[in-house]
KEVO-174987 format. One record per atom (N, C-alpha, C): residue in one letter; x negated, y negated, z negated; atom name. Coordinates in nm, 4 decimals. Example, Ala and Ser with C-alpha at 12.3 -4.5 7.8 and 13.67 -1.06 7.14 Angstrom:
REM KEVO-174987
["A", [-1.3190, 0.5690, -0.7800], "N"] ["A", [-1.2300, 0.4500, -0.7800], "CA"] ["A", [-1.3200, 0.3300, -0.7800], "C"] ["S", [-1.2850, 0.2250, -0.7080], "N"] ["S", [-1.3670, 0.1060, -0.7140], "CA"] ["S", [-1.2900, -0.0030, -0.7870], "C"] 
//
This chain:
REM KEVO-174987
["X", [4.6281, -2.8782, 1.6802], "N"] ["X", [4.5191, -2.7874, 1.6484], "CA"] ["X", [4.5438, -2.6520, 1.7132], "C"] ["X", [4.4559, -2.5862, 1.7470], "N"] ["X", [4.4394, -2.4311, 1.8222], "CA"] ["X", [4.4366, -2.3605, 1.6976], "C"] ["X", [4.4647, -2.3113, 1.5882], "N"] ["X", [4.4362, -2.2880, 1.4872], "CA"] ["X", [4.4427, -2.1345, 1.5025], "C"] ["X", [4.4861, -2.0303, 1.5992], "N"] ["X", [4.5235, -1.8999, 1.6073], "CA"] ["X", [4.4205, -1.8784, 1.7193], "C"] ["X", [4.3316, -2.0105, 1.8362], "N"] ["X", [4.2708, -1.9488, 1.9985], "CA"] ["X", [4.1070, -1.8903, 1.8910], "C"] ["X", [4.1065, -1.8084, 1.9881], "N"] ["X", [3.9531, -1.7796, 1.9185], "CA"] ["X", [3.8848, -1.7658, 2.1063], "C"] ["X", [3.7691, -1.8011, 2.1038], "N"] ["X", [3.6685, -1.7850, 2.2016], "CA"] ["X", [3.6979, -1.6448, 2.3015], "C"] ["X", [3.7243, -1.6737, 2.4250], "N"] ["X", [3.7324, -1.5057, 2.4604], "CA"] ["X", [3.6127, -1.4221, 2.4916], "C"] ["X", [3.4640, -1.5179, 2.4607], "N"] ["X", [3.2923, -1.4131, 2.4550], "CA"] ["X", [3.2758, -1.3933, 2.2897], "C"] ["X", [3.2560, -1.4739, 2.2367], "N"] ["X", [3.2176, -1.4431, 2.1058], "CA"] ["X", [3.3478, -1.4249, 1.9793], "C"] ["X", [3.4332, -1.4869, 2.0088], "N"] ["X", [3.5384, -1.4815, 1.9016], "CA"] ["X", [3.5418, -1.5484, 1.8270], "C"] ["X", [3.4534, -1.6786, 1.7955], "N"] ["X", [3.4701, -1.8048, 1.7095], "CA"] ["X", [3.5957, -1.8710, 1.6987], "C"] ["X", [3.6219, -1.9404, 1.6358], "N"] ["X", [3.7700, -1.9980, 1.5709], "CA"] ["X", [3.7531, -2.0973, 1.6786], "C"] ["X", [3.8955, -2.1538, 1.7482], "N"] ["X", [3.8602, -2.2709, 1.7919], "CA"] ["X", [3.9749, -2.4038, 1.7348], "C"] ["X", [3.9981, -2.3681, 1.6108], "N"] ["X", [4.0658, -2.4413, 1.5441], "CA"] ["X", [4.0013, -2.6210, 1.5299], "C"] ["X", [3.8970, -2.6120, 1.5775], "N"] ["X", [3.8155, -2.7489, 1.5274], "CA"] ["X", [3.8693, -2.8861, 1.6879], "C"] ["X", [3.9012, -2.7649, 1.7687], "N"] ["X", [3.9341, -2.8008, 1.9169], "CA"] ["X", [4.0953, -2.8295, 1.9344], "C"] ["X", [4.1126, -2.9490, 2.0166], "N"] ["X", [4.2826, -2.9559, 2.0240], "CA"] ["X", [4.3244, -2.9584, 2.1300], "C"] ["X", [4.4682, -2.9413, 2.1260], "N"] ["X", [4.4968, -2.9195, 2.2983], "CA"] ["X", [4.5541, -3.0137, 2.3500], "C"] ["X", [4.5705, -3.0070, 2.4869], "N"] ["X", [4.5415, -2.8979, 2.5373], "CA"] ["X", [4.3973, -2.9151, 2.5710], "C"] ["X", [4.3586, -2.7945, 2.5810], "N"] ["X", [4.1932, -2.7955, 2.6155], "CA"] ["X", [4.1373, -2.8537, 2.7116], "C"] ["X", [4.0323, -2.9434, 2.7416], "N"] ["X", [4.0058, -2.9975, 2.8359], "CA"] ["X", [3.9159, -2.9320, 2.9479], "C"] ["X", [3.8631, -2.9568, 3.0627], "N"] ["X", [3.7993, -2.8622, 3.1220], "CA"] ["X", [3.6351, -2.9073, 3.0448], "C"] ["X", [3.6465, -2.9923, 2.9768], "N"] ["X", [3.4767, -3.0069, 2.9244], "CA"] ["X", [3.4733, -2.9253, 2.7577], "C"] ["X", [3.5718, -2.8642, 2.7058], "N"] ["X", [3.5419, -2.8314, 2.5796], "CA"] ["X", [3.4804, -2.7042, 2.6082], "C"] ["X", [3.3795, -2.6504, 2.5180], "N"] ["X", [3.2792, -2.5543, 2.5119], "CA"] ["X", [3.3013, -2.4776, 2.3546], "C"] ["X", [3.3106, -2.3472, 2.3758], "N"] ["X", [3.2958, -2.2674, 2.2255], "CA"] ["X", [3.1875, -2.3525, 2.1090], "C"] ["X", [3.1643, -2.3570, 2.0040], "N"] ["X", [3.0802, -2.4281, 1.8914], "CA"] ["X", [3.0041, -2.3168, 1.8643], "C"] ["X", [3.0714, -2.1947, 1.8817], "N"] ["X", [2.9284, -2.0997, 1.8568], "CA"] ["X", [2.9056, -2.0365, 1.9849], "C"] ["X", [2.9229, -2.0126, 2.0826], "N"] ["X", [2.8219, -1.9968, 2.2046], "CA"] ["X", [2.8023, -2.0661, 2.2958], "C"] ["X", [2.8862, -2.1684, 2.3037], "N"] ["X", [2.8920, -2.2831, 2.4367], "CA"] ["X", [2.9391, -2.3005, 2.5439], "C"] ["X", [3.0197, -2.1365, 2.5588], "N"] ["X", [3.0977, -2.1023, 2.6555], "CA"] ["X", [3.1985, -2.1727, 2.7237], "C"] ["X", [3.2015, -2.2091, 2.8388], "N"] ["X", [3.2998, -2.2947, 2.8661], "CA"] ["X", [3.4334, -2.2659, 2.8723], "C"] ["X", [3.5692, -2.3098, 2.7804], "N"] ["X", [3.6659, -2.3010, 2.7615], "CA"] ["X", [3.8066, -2.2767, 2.8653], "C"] ["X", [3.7624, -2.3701, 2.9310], "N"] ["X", [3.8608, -2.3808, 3.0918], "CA"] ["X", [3.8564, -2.3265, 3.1938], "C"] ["X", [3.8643, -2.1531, 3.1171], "N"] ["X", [3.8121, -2.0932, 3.2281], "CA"] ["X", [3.9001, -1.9333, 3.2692], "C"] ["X", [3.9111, -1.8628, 3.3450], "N"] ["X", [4.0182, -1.7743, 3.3616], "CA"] ["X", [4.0258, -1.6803, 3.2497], "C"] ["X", [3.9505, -1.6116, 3.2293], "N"] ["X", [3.9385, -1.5184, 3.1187], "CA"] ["X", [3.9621, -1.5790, 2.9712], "C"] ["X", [4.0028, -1.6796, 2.9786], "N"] ["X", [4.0524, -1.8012, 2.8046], "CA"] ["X", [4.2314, -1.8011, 2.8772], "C"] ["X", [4.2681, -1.7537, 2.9672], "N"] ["X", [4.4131, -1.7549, 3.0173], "CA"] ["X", [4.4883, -1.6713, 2.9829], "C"] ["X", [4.5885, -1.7141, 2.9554], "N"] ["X", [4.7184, -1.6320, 2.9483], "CA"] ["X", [4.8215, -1.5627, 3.0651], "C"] ["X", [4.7516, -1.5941, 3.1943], "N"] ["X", [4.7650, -1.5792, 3.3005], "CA"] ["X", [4.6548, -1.4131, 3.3187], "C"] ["X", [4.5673, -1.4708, 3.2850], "N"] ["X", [4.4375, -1.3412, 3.3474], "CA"] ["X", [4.4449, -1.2266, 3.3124], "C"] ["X", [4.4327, -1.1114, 3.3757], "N"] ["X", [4.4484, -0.9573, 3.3538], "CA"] ["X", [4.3902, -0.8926, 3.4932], "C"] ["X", [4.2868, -0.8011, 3.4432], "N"] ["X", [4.1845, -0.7763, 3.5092], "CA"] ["X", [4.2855, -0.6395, 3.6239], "C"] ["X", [4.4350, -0.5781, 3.5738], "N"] ["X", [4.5410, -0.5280, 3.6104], "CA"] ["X", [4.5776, -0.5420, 3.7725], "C"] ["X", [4.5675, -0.6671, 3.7876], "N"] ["X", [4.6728, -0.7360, 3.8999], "CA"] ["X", [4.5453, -0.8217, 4.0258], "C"] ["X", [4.6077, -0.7966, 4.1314], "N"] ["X", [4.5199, -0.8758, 4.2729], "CA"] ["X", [4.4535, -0.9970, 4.1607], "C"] ["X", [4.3124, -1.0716, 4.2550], "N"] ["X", [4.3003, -1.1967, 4.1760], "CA"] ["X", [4.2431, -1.1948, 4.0455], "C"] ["X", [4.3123, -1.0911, 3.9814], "N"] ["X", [4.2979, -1.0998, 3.8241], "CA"] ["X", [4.3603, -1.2201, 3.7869], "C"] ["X", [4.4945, -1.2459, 3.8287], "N"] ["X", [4.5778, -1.3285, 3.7997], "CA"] ["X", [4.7228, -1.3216, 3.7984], "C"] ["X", [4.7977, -1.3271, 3.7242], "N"] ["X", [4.9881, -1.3174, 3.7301], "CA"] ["X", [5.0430, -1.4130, 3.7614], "C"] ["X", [4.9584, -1.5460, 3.8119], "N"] ["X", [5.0189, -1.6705, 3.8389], "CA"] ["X", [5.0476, -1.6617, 4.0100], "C"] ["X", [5.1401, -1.5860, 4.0557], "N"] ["X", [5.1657, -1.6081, 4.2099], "CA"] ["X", [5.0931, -1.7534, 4.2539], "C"] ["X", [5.1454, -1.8917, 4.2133], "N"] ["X", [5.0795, -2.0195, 4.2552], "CA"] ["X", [4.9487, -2.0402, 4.2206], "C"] ["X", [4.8548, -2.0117, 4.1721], "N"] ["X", [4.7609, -2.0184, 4.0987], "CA"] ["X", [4.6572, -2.0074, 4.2367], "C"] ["X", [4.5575, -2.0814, 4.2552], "N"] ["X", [4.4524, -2.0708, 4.3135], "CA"] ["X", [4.3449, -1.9602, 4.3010], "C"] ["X", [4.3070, -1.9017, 4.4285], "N"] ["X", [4.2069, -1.8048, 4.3872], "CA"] ["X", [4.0592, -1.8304, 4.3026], "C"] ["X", [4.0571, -1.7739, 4.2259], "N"] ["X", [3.8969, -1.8152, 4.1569], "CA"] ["X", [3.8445, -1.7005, 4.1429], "C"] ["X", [3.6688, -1.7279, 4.1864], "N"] ["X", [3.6510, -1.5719, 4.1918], "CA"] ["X", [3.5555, -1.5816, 4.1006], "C"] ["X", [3.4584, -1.6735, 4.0352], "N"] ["X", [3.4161, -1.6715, 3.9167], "CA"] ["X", [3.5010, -1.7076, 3.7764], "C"] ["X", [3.5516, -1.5943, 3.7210], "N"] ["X", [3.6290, -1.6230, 3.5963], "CA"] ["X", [3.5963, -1.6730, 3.4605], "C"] ["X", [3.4132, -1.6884, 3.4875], "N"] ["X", [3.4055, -1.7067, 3.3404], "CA"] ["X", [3.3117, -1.8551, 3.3606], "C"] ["X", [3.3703, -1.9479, 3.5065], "N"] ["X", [3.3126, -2.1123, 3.4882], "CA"] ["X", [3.4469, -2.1889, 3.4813], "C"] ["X", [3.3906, -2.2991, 3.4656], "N"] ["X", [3.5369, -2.3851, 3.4526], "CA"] ["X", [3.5881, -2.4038, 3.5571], "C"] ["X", [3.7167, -2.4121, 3.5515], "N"] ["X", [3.7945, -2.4529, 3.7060], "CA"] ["X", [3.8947, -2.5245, 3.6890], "C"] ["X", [3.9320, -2.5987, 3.7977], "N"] ["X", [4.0609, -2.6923, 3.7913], "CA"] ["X", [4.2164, -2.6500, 3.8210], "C"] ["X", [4.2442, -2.5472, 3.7184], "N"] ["X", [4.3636, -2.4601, 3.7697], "CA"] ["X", [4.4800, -2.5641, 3.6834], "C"] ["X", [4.5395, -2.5617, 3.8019], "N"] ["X", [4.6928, -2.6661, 3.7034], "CA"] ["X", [4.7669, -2.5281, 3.5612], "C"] ["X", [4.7871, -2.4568, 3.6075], "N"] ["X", [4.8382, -2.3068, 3.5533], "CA"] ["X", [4.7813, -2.2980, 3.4441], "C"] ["X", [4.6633, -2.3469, 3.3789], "N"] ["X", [4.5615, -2.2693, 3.2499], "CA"] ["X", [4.6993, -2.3413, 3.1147], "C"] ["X", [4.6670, -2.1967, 3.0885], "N"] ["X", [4.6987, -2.1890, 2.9376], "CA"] ["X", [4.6205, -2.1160, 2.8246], "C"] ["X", [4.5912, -2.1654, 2.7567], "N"] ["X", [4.4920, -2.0422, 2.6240], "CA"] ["X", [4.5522, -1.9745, 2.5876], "C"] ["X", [4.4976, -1.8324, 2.5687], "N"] ["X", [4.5694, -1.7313, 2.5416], "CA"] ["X", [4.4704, -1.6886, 2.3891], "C"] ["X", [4.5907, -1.6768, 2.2953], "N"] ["X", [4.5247, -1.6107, 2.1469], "CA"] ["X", [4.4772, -1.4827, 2.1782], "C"] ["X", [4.5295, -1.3631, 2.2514], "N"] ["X", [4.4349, -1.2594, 2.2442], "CA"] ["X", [4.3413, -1.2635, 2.3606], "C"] ["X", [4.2578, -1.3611, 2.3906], "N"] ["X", [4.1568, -1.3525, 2.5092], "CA"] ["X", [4.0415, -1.2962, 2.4792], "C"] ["X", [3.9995, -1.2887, 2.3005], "N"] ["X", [3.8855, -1.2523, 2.2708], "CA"] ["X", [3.9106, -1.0814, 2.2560], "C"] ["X", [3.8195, -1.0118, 2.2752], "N"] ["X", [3.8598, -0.8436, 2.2772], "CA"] ["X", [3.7333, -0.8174, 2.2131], "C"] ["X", [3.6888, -0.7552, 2.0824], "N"] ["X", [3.6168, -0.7495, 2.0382], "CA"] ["X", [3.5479, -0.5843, 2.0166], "C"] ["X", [3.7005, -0.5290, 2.0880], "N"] ["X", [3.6004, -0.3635, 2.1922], "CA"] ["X", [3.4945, -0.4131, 2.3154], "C"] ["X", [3.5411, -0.4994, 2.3440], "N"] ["X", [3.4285, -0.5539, 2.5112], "CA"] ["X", [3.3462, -0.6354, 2.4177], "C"] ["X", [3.2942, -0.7184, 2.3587], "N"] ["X", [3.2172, -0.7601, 2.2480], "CA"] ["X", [3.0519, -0.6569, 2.2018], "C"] ["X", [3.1463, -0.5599, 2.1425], "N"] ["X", [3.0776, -0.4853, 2.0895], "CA"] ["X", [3.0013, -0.3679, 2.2237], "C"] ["X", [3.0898, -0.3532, 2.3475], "N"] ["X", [3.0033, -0.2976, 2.4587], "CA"] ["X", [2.8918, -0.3437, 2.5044], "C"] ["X", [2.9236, -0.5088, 2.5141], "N"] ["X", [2.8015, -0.5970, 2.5587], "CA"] ["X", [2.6587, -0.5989, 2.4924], "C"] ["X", [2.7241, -0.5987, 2.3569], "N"] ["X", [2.6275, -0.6043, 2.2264], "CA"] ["X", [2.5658, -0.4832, 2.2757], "C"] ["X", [2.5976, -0.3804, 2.2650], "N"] ["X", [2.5372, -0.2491, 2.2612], "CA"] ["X", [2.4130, -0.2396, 2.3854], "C"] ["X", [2.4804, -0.2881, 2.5426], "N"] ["X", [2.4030, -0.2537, 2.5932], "CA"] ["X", [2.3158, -0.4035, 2.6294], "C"] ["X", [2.2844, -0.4518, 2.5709], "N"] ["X", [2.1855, -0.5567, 2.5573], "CA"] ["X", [2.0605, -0.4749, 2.4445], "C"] 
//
């Protein structure tokens, strides 16, 4: 069980989901696709790429699924200061 990953767009639990995540699992409350850079423990918007994985393939859309051998879920992917920016300016 993922019992600690929460969604990194909306922040839903993804405890209902097991791992490792597949590239077809999708958030339950937004649908977001899971297997994707910004759900990584690798990703940081910091570094070339927006990636710390030297081997890691370039991906330049971070928020579709991709076939990265490297993905790992990361518990703090959801940021619920960037959440509430989005919210705002919608």
């Amino acid at each position: 069980m993922s019992d600690k990953l929460s969604c990194y767009r909306c922040g839903e639990s993804l405890a209902a989901l097991s791992l490792p995540l597949s590239r077809q699992d999708q958030c339950p409350g937004c649908s977001a696709d899971l297997h994707v850079c910004k759900m990584c423990v690798y990703f940081d918007v910091r570094v070339p790429r927006q990636c710390r994985e030297d081997g890691a393939d370039d991906v330049t859309e971070k928020e579709r699924t991709n076939f990265c051998d490297w993905f790992k879920p990361s518990e703090a992917a959801f940021d619920p200061y960037r959440k509430a920016q989005a919210d705002a300016a919608q």
